[in-house]
C-alpha positions in Angstrom: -97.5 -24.8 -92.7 -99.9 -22.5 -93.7 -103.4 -22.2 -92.2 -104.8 -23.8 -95.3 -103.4 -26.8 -95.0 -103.8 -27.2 -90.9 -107.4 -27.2 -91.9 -109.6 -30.5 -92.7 -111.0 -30.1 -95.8 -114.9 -29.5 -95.9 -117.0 -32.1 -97.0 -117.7 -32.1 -100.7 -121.5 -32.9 -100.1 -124.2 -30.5 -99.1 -126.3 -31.5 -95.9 -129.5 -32.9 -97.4 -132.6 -30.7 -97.0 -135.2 -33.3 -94.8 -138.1 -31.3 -93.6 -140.2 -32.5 -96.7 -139.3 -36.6 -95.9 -141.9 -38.8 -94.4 -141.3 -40.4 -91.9 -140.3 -43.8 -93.7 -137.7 -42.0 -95.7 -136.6 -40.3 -93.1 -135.8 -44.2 -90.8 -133.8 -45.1 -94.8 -131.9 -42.0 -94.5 -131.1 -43.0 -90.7 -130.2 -45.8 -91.9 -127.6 -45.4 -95.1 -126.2 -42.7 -92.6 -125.3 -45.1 -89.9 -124.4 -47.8 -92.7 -122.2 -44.7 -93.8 -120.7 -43.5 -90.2 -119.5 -47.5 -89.4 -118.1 -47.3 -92.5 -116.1 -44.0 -91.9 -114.8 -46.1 -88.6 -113.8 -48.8 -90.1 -111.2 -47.2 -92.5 -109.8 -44.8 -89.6 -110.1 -47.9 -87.9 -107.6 -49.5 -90.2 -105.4 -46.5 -91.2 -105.1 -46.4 -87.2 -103.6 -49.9 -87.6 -101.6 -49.3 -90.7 -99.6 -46.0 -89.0 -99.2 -48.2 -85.3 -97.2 -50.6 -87.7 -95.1 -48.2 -89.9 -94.1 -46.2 -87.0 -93.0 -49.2 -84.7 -91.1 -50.3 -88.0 -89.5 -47.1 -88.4 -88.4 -47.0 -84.3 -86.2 -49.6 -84.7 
């Protein structure tokens, strides 16, 4: 394996610039990123599950 690929990709979104938010849109932008971050969990969350069960299937 090269280095390349033992590497996690970089996110394909910029960090958004957030000096010039008020204060209001800067509680919304809290918010959709905690909305985003529990949904990040949830689908490690269920590819977790979903490699627990093809490894135990493929130990027998």
């Amino acid at each position: 394996m090269d280095d390349d690929e033992a590497r996690p990709p970089l996110p394909d979104w910029p960090p958004k610039s957030i000096d010039h938010l008020s204060l209001e849109a800067l509680q919304a932008y809290r918010r959709a990123l905690d909305a985003e971050i529990a949904r990040v969990e949830r689908t490690i969350e269920s590819r977790g599950r979903h490699r627990s069960a093809a490894d135990a299937l493929f130990k027998r």
